[in-house]
N, C-alpha and C positions, 0 to 999 in steps of 0.2 A: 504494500500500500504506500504510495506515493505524498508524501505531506505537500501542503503549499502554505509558503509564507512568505510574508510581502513585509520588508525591511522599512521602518519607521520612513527614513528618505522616501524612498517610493510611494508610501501613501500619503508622505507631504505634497509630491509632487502631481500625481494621481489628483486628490484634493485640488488642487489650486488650478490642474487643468479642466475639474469638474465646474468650479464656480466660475472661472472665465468663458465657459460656454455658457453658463447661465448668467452670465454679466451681458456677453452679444444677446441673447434674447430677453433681458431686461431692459434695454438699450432699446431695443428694437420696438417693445412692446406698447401701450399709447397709457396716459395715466389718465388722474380721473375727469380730469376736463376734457378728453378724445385725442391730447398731442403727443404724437412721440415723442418718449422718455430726451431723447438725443437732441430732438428741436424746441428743445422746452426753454431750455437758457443757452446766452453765449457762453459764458461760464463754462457750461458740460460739453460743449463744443470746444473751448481752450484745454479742456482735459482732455478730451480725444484728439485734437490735433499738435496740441503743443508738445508732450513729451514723446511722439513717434517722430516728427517733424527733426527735432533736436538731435534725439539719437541716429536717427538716418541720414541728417545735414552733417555733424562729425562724424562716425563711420566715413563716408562716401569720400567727405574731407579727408580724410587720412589716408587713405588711399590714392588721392588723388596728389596729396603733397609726396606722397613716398614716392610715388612712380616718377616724378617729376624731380624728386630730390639724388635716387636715387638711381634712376635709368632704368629699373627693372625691378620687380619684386623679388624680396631679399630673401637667402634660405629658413634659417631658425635665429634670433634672439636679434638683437638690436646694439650688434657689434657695428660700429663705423658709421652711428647715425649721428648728422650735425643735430646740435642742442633742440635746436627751434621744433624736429620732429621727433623729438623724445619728449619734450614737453604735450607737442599734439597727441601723443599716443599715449601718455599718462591720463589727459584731459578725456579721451574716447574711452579709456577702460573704466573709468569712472561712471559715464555716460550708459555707457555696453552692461554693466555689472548691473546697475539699477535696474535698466531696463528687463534682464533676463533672471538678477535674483529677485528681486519683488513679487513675480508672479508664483515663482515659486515655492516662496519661503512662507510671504509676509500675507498673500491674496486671502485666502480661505480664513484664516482667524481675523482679518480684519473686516472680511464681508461680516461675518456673524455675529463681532462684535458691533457694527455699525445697525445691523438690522435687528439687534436685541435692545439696542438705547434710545430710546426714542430721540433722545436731545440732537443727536449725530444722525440721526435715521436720513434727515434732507439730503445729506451728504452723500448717501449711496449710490447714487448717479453717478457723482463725480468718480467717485471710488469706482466703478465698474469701468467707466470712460476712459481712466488713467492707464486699469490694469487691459483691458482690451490695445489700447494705444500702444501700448509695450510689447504685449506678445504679435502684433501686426508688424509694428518695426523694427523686431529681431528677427523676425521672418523674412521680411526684404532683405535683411543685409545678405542673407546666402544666395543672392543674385550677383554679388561682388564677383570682380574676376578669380578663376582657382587659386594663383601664384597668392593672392592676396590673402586670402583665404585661406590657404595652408598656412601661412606666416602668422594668421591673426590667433589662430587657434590652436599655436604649441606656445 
């Protein structure tokens, strides 16, 4: 007989890809005066565009200053890089990390906590809008070129 066990990580991750599927159709769905959740404020429109916008404009940035700084995309580590794109690429990882740990880590217990408090409850749009935003423009980045792409990711 064959056990199955699923490692605390995995069901964090599991989780938080459960509730951002139920953040898009939160998002999607119309509240009580008949408007969709997403065209309700600019506000919740700055949360879904503003933090995918950012991480996709640096990503893309960095890439684009490396190929240009450097002639080609570079093997492993960030040996022979002039200052100005060690700084850029300190600034992306920063960027990069929000955008792909948040969803995984922090999404699920802050939906729950947001939708058990009344006081914070308004705010769950925003919260859905942010985390959706994040897992869309980690997603685009793997459109980058491969060279780029192998580099970014050892």
């Amino acid at each position: 007989m064959t056990s199955f066990y699923l490692s605390p990580l995995t069901l964090l991750i599991l989780s938080g890809f459960v509730f951002l599927v139920w953040s898009t159709w939160w998002l999607l769905g119309k509240n009580e005066n008949g408007i969709s959740r997403y065209w309700q404020s600019k506000s919740i429109l700055l949360f879904l565009l503003l933090p995918g916008l950012i991480n996709l404009a640096a990503f893309y940035s960095l890439a684009l200053h490396m190929y240009l700084s450097l002639g080609d995309w570079p093997g492993i580590g960030t040996d022979g890089f002039p200052d100005a794109l060690l700084l850029h690429d300190t600034l992306v990882s920063y960027s990069f990390s929000i955008c792909l740990i948040f969803p995984i880590f922090a999404y699920a217990p802050l939906w729950i906590i947001f939708y058990l408090v009344k006081p914070i409850r308004p705010w769950l749009d925003k919260l859905a809008a942010f985390g959706v935003s994040c897992i869309v423009s980690t997603l685009l980045t793997q459109l980058a070129p491969s060279g780029f792409l192998y580099w970014f990711w050892d």
